[in-house]
C-alpha positions as CSV (number, residue, x, y, z in Angstrom):
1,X,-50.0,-98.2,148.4
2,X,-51.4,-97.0,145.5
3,X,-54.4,-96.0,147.2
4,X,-52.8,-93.6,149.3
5,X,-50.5,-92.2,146.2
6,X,-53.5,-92.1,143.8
7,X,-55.3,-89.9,146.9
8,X,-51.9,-87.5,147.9
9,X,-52.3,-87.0,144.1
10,X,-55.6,-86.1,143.5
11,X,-55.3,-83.2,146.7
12,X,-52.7,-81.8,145.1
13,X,-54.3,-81.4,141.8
14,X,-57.6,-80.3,142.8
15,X,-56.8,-80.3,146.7
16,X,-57.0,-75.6,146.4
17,X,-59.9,-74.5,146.3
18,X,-59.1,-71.0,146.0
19,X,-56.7,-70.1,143.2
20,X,-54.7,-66.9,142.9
21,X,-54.8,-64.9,139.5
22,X,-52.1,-62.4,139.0
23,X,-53.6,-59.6,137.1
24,X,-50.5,-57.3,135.7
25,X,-50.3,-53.5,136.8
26,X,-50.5,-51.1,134.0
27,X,-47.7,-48.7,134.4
28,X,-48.7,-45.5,134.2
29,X,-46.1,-43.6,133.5
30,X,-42.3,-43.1,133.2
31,X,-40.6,-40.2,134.3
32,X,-37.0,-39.3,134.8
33,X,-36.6,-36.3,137.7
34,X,-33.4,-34.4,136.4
35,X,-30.7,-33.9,139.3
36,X,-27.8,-31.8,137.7
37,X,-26.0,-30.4,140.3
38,X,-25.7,-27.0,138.7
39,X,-27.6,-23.8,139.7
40,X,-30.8,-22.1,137.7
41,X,-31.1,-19.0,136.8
42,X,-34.6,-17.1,136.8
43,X,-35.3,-18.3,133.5
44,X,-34.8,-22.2,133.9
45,X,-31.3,-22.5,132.8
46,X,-28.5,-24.3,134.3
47,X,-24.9,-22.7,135.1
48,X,-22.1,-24.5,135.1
49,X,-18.4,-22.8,135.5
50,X,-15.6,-24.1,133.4
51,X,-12.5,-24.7,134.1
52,X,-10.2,-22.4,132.6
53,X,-7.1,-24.2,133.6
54,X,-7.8,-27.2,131.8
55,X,-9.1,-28.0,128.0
56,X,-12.2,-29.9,129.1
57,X,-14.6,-29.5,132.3
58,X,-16.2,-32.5,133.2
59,X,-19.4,-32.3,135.3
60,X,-21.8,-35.5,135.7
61,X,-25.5,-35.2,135.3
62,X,-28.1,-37.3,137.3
63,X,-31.4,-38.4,137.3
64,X,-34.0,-40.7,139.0
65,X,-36.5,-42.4,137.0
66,X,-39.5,-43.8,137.9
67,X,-42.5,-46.0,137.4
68,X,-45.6,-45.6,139.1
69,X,-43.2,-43.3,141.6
70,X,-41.2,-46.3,142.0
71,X,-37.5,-46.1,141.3
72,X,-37.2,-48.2,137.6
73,X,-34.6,-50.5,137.0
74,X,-32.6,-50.9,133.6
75,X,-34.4,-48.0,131.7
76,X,-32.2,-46.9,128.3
77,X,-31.8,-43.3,128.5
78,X,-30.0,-41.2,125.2
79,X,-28.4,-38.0,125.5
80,X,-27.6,-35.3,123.0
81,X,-25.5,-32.4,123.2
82,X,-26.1,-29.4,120.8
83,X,-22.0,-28.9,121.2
84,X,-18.9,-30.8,119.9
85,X,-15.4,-30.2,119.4
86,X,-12.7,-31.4,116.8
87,X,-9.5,-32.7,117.7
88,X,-6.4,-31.9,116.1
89,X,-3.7,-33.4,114.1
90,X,-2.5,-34.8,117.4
91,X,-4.7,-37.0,119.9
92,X,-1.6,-37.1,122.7
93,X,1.9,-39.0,123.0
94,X,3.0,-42.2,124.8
95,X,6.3,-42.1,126.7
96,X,8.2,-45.1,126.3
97,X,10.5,-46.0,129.9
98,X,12.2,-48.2,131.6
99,X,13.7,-48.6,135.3
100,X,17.7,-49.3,135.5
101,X,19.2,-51.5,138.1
102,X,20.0,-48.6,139.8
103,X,16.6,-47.4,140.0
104,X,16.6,-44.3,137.4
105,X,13.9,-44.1,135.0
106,X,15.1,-44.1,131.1
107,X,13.2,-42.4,128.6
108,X,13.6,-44.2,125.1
109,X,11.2,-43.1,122.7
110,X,8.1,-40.9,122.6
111,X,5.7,-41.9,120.1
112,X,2.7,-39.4,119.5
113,X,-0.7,-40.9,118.5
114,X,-1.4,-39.2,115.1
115,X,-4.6,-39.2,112.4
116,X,-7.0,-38.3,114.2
117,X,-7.3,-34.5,112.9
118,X,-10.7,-33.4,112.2
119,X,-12.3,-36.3,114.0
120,X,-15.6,-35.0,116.0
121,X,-15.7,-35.3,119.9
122,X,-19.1,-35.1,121.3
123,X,-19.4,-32.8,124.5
124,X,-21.9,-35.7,126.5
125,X,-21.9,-39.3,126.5
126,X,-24.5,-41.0,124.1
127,X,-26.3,-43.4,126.7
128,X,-26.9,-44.9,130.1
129,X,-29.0,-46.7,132.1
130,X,-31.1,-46.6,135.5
131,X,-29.4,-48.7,138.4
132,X,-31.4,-51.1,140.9
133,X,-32.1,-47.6,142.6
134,X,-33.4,-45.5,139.9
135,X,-30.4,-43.3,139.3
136,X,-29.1,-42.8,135.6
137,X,-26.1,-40.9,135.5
138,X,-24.1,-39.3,132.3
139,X,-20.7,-37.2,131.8
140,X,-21.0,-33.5,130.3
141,X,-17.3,-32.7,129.0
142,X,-16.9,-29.0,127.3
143,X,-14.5,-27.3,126.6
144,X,-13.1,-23.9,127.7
145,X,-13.4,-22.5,123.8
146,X,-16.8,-22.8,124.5
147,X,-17.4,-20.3,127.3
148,X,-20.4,-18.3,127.1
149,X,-22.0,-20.7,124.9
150,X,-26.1,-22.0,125.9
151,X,-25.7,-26.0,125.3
152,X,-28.9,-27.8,124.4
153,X,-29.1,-30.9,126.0
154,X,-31.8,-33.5,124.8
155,X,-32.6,-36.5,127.2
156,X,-34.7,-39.5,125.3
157,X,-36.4,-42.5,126.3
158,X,-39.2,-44.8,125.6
159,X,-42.0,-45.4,127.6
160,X,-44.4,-48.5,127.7
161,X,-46.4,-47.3,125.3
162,X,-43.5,-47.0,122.6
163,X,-43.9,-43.4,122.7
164,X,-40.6,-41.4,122.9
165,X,-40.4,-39.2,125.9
166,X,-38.1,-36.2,125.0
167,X,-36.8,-33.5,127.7
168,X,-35.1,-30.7,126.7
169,X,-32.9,-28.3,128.9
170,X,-30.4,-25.7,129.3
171,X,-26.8,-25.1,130.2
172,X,-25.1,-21.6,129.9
173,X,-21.2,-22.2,130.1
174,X,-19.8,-19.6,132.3
């Protein structure tokens, strides 16, 4: 018995003859292909129509990055807006109600959510990251004061080599 455990042993430890060494790929590069739904004008700059029937417009703007031209999982991206807004004195109001036995709503109390005056409101969400497909997605949310305005939007990531990757483009608010 311990003949044939010392020998079941010994071809599994040294039984291989040929051994397989992983060598890691070196990415080559990162890249994030900008998808934002809008149109471009001859000049390289996007268009995007607000809504003149409500304060905000929200719009969402894609990407798909990649590795290699592979779609790359779980990759940080930051966004900056060169627009913001302030909010007033007011922030909105919560309307307090309750159903009777007969079914008829009952309004009790409104209570308005105050303090927030002055308070600044970004105009795109500060991060996101890439799904299992590639795609990172963000929300762009201006507002109709600023129609006619050119908004800078900054896109930043890192890539393997710790080097931050910055891409810069356009909207014009129409």
């Amino acid at each position: 018995m311990k003949v044939i455990t010392s020998s079941l042993l010994f071809l599994l430890l040294f039984g291989c003859s040929d051994s397989v060494i992983f060598e890691p790929v070196e990415p080559e590069n990162i890249r994030i292909e900008l998808n934002s739904r809008l149109d471009v004008d001859g000049n390289g700059y996007y268009h995007l129509s607000l809504n003149q029937s409500n304060w905000q417009t929200l719009h969402r703007l894609s990407g798909t990055a990649y590795v290699n031209d592979v779609p790359l999982e779980v990759l940080k991206v930051y966004w900056e807006s060169s627009h913001y807004w302030y909010l007033g004195d007011t922030l909105g109001y919560i309307v307090n109600r309750y159903l009777t036995n007969e079914g008829i709503y009952v309004t009790v109390d409104t209570s308005y959510v105050i303090g927030f005056n002055g308070m600044e409101v970004p105009t795109i969400n500060p991060a996101s990251y890439s799904n299992a497909d590639g795609e990172v997605n963000t929300m762009f949310a201006p507002v109709k004061s600023m129609k006619s305005d050119t908004v800078t939007i900054k896109m930043s990531f890192w890539d393997y080599d710790y080097d931050v990757i910055n891409e810069i483009f356009y909207i014009i608010l129409d």
